[in-house]
N, C-alpha and C positions, 0 to 999 in steps of 0.2 A: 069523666076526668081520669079516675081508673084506666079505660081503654086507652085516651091520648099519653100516658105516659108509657103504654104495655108499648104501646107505636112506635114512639120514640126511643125506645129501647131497642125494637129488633131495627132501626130502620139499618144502621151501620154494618149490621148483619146480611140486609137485601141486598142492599148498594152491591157489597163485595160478592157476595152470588153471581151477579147480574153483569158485575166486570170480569168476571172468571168463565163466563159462558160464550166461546167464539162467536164471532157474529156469523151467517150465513156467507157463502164464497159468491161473488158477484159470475152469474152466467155468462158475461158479455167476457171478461177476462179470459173464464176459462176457454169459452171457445177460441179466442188469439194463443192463451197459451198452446193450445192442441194447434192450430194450423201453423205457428213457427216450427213445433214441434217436426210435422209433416214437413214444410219448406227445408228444413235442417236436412231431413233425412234425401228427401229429393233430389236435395244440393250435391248431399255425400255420392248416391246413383248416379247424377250426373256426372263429376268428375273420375267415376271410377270410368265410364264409359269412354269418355274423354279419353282418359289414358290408353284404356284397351283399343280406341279407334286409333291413337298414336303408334302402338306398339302393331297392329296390323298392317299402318300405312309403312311401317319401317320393316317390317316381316314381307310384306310385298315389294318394296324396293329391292331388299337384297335379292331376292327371287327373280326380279328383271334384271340384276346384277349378273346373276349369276349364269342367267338363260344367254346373257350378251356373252359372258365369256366362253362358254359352252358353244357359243356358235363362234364364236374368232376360233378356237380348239380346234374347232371343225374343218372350221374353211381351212389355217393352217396346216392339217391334217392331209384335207385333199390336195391342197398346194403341194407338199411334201410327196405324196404318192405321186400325182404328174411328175414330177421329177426324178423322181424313180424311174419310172417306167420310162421318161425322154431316155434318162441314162442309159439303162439296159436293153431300151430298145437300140440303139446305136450300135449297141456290144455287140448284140446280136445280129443285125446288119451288116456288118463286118466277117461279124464270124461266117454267116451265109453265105456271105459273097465268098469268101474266100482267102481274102486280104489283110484278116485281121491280125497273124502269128501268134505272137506269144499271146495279144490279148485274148482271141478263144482259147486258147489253151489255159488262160488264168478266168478266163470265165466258166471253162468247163471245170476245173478244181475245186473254184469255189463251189458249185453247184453238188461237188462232193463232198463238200467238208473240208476242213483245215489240212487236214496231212495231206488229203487226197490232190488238195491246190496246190500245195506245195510241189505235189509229185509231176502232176500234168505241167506247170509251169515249168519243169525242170530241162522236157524236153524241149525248149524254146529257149532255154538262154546261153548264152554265147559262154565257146569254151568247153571246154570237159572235166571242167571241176563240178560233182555236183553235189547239189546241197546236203547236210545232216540233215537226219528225222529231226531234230531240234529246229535247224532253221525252217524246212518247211512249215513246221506246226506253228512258228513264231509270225512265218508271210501269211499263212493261213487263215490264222486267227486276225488279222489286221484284214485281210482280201473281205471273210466274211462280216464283219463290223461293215466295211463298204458297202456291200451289198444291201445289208440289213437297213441302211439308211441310218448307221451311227456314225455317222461321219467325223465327230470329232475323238471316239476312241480310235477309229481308224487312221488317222492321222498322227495320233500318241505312237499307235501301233507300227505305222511303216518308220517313222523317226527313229522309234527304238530299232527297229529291226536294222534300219542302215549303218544308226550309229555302232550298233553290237556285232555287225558282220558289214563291215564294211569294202570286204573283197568278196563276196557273194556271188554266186552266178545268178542270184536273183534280183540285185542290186539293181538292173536298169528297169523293170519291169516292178520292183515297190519305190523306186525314185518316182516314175508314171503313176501310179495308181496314187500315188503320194499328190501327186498334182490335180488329178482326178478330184481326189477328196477334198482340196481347197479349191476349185472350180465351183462342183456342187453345194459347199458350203459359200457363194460368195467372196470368198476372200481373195480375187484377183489379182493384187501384185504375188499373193505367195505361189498364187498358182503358177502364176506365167516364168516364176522365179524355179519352182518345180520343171518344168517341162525345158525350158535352158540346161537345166543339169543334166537333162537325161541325154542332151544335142550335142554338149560339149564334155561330158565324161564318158558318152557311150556312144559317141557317132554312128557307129556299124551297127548298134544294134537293130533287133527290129523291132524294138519301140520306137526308135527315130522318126519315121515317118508319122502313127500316131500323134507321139511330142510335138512335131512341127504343125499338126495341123490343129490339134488341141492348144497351142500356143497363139496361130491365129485366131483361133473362137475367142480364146484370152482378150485378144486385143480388140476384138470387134467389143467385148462386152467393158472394155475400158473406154472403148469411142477412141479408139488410136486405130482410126480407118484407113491413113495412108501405110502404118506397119503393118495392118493387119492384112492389106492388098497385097506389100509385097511379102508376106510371109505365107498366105495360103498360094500365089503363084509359084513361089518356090518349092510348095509342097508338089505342084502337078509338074513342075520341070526336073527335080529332083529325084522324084520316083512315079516317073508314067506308068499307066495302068494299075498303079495299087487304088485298095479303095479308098486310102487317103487321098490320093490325086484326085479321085471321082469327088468324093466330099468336099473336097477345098473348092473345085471349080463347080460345085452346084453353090455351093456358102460364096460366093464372087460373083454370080450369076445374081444373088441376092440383096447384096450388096448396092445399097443407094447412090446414084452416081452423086450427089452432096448430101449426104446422109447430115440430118439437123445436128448440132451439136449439146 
C-alpha cells in the first residue's frame, strides 16, 4: 500500500519528463527535406545558367552585328577607292595625252602640296594677274582635300575660296574642280550646275572643254540622254582634237541607242 501511494506521487512527475523529451525526427521527412533542399539549389544553377546562356546568345548577336558592319565599312571603303582611282585615273589620261591644261597642271600641284598647287596651277590660268601665296595655299588646301577623297571639305573649300577671291585667276579652274567634287560625291544637279559656271563665266578658258564634257557625264548620269548627246557632240565639234573631243566621242560611242529609262 506504502509503494502504490510512493507511485502515485512521482507519477505527475514522470508524465512531465516524458513530455519534455523530444520525440525522435521521422527519417522519411528528413530525407524530403534534404532533396528539396538539393531541388532548391539545382533550381537556383539552373537559372543562373539560363541567364548566362542569354547573356552569350546576346554577346554573340552583337558580334554578328558588328562583323556585318565591319563588312559594309569595307565594301564602302573599296567602293570609295575605285572611285578614286576612275577619278585620277582620267586626270592622268589627260595629262598623258597632252590635252589636259590647267588640269595637269593642278594635278601636278596637288601632288606637290598646297602652295606648290597653287603655283603650278597658276601657269594655266588665264590673264596675268597671279595669285597671292595666300590664294594659292587656300585652292591648295581645297585641290588636296579632293584628291584625298574628302570630298565634302573640298567643296567647303573651293566655295570659300570663290566666294573670298572672286576675281582670281584661279577662279575657273576651283569653279571645275568645284563641280568635280559634287560629281564624285553624287550630287548631280550641283554638279552639272558647277560646270555651267565655268562655260558661261569663263568661255575661253581651258577648263571649258573639260566643263563641257564633264557636264555631259552629268547628264548621262541623270538619264537626260538626249542633252547628254547633244552636249558631249558639242564637245567634239567645239574643240577637235583635244582629249576632251576624244573622250566625249568614245562616251557617244557608248551610249545606248534607247538606253532604259
Amino acid at each position: 500500500m506504502a509503494m502504490r501511494l510512493i507511485l502515485w506521487a512521482l507519477l505527475p512527475a514522470m508524465l512531465a519528463a516524458c513530455a519534455s523529451t523530444p520525440p525522435d525526427k521521422d527519417p522519411v521527412q528528413l530525407r524530403l527535406n534534404d532533396l528539396e533542399a538539393r531541388v532548391e539549389r539545382m533550381e537556383r544553377i539552373a537559372a543562373n545558367e539560363v541567364q548566362v546562356s542569354q547573356n552569350l546568345d546576346e554577346v554573340q548577336g552583337n558580334l554578328r552585328e558588328l562583323r556585318g558592319r565591319i563588312e559594309e565599312l569595307e565594301h564602302n571603303n573599296d567602293a570609295l577607292r575605285k572611285q578614286q582611282r576612275d577619278l585620277f585615273g582620267d586626270l592622268e589620261r589627260r595629262l598623258n595625252a597632252g590635252g589636259g591644261g590647267a588640269a595637269g597642271a593642278a594635278v601636278a600641284g596637288a601632288a606637290g602640296g598646297a602652295a606648290a598647287g597653287g603655283a603650278a596651277a597658276t601657269e594655266d590660268a588665264a590673264g596675268s594677274n597671279a595669285p597671292s601665296p595666300t590664294e594659292q595655299a587656300v585652292y591648295g588646301q581645297a585641290f588636296d582635300a579632293l584628291k584625298a577623297g574628302s570630298y565634302s571639305i573640298a567643296i567647303t573649300g573651293f566655295k570659300d575660296f570663290l566666294h573670298t577671291y572672286p576675281n582670281s585667276s584661279l577662279g575657273d579652274t576651283a569653279q571645275y574642280w568645284l563641280g568635280e567634287a559634287y560629281y564624285v560625291s553624287h550630287d548631280y544637279d550641283s554638279a552639272a550646275g558647277a560646270f555651267r559656271t565655268v562655260l558661261k563665266k569663263w568661255p575661253d578658258s581651258r577648263k571649258a572643254p573639260d566643263a563641257m564634257l564633264k557636264l555631259g557625264y552629268t547628264q548621262l548620269e541623270q538619264k537626260q540622254y538626249p542633252a547628254a548627246r547633244a552636249t558631249l557632240t558639242e564637245v567634239t565639234k567645239k574643240y577637235p582634237g583635244t582629249d576632251s573631243a576624244k573622250l566625249a566621242a568614245d562616251r557617244l560611242r557608248r551610249i545606248p541607242a534607247q538606253p532604259s529609262q
